[in-house]
C-alpha positions as CSV (number, residue, x, y, z in Angstrom):
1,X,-5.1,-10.7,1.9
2,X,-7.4,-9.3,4.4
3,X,-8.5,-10.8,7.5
4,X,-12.0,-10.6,7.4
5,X,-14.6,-13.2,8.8
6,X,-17.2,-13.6,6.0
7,X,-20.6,-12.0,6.0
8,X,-22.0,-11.1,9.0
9,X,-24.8,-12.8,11.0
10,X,-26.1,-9.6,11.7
11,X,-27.3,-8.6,8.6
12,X,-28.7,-11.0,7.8
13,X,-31.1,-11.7,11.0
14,X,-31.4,-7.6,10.6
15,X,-31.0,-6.4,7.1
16,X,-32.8,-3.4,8.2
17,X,-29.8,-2.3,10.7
18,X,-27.1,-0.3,9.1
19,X,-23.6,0.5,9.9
20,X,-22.3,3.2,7.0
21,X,-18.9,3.5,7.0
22,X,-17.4,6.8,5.5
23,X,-13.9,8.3,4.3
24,X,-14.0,11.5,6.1
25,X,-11.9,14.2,4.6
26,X,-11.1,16.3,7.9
27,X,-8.2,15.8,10.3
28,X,-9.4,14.2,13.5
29,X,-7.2,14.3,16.6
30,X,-7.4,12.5,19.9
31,X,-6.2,13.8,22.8
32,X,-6.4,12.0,26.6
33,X,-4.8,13.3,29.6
34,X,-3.0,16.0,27.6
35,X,-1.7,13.5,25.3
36,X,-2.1,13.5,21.8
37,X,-3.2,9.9,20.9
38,X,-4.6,10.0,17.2
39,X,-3.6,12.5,14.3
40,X,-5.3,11.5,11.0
41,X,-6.3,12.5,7.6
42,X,-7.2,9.1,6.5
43,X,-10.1,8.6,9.4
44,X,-13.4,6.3,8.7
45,X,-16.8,8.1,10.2
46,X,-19.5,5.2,11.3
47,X,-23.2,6.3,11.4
48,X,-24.6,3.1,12.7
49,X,-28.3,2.5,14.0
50,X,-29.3,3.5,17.4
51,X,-25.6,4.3,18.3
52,X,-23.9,8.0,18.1
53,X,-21.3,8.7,15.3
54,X,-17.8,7.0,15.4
55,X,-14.3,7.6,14.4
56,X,-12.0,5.0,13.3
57,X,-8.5,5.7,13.1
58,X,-5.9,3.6,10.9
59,X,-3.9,2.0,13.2
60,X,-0.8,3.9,11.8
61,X,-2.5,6.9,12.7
62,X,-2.5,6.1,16.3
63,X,0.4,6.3,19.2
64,X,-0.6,2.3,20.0
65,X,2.6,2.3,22.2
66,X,0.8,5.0,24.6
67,X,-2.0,2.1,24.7
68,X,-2.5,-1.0,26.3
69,X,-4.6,-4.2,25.4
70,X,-6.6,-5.7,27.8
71,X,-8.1,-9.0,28.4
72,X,-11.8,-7.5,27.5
73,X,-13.8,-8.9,24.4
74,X,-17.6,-8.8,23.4
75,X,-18.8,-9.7,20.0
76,X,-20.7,-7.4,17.8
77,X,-23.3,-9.1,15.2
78,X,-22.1,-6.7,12.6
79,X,-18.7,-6.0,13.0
80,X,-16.8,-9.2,14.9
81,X,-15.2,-9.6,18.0
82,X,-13.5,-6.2,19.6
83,X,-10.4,-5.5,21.9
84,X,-10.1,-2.6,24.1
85,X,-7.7,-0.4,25.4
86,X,-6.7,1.7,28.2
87,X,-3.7,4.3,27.8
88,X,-0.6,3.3,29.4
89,X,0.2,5.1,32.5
90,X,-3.2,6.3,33.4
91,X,-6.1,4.5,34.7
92,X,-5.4,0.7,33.9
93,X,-9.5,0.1,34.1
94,X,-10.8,2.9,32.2
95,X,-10.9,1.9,28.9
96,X,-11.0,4.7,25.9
97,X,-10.5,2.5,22.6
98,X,-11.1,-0.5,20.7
99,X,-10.6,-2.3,17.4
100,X,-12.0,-5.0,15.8
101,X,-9.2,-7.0,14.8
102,X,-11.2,-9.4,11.9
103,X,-13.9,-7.2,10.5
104,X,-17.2,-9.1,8.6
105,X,-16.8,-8.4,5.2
106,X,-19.5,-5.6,4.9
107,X,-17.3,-3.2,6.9
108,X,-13.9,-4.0,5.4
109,X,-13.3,-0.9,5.4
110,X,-12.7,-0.5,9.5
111,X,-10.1,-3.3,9.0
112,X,-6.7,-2.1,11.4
113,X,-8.4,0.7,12.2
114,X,-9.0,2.2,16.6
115,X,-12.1,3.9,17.6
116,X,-12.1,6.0,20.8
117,X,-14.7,6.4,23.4
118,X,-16.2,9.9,22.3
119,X,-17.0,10.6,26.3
120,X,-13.7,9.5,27.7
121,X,-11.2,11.5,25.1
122,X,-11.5,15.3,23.1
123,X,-11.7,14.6,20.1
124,X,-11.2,17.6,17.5
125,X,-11.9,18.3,14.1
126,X,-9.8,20.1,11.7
127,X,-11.5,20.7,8.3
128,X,-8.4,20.3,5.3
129,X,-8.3,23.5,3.3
């Protein structure tokens, strides 16, 4: 069963904004501080309007015991309410991730999944041969 919220309120006060959520098939890796963070093959691209690509990671994919929760939490129209992350050991208010713990039902697909701050990480590549 998943954990989703229902439709969200976003679309449908916008139906015009779009939030396209992709299976990539490329190996993405985070690194932060020298630390490797993220290594997937299973990763969901977001092209969303009026924001800058974004890779989700499933949560398996992601050393969550080198991150830490924090209190934080804003609500997004179109995805639900997200939780952010700063990695343990390292700058406890710099936050580099977040997940949306229950998604709207129009982006099941980011359900369990951790996106990373683009700016605050390296983020790499790999194209699968």
């Amino acid at each position: 069963m998943s954990g989703n919220k229902g439709p969200a309120p976003g679309f449908i006060n916008h139906p015009e904004h779009i939030v396209r959520v992709t299976p990539s098939d490329s190996r993405w890796v985070v690194c932060a501080n020298d630390v490797v963070l993220a290594d997937s093959v299973g990763a969901k691209v977001v092209d969303e309007t009026g924001y800058r690509r974004v890779v989700y990671f499933p949560a398996s994919d992601v050393s969550t015991d080198l991150l830490a929760m924090t209190e934080d939490r804003t609500t997004c129209p179109f995805k639900g309410e997200a939780r952010y992350f700063v990695q343990r050991d390292f700058d406890s208010d710099h936050v580099i991730a977040w997940t949306y713990p229950l998604v709207f039902d129009e982006i099941a697909l980011l359900e369990g999944h951790i996106a990373f701050y683009n700016d605050r990480i390296e983020l790499q590549q790999k194209i699968n041969n």
